[in-house]
N, C-alpha and C positions, 0 to 999 in steps of 0.2 A: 123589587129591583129598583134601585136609583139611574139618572142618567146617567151615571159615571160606567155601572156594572153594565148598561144597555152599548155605549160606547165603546167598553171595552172589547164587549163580545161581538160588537159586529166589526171592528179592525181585527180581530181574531179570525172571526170568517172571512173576512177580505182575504186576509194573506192565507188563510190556506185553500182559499179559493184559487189565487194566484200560483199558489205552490205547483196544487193539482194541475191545474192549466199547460204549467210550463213542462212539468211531467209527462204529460199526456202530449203535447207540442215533440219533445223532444224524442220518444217513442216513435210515434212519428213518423217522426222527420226519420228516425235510423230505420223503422220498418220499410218506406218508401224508398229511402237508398238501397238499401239490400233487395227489393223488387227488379230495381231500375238497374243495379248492377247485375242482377240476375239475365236480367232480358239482356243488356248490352253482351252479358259474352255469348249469349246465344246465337245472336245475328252476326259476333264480330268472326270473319275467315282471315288470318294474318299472310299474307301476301311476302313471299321470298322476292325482297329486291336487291339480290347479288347483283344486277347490273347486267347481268349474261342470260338471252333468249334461246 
């Protein structure tokens, strides 16, 4: 292999390194919300405020 084919190959693994990252970032991020929203409607009790006790 020349530097050329060595250069190529590692900005090849960069960006599908970068790829995965952002994948795996983004996964994530949506499994964390779907936790997070899970919990909030657990604790949330909606409250009737007609105005009238």
């Amino acid at each position: 292999m020349n530097e050329g084919q060595l250069s190529t190959a590692g900005i090849i693994a960069a960006v599908v390194v970068a790829v995965v990252t952002l994948v795996a970032a983004v996964l994530g991020g949506l499994a964390g919300m779907h936790y997070h929203r899970k919990v909030d409607r657990v604790g949330f009790t909606p409250v009737d405020d007609d105005g009238v006790d």
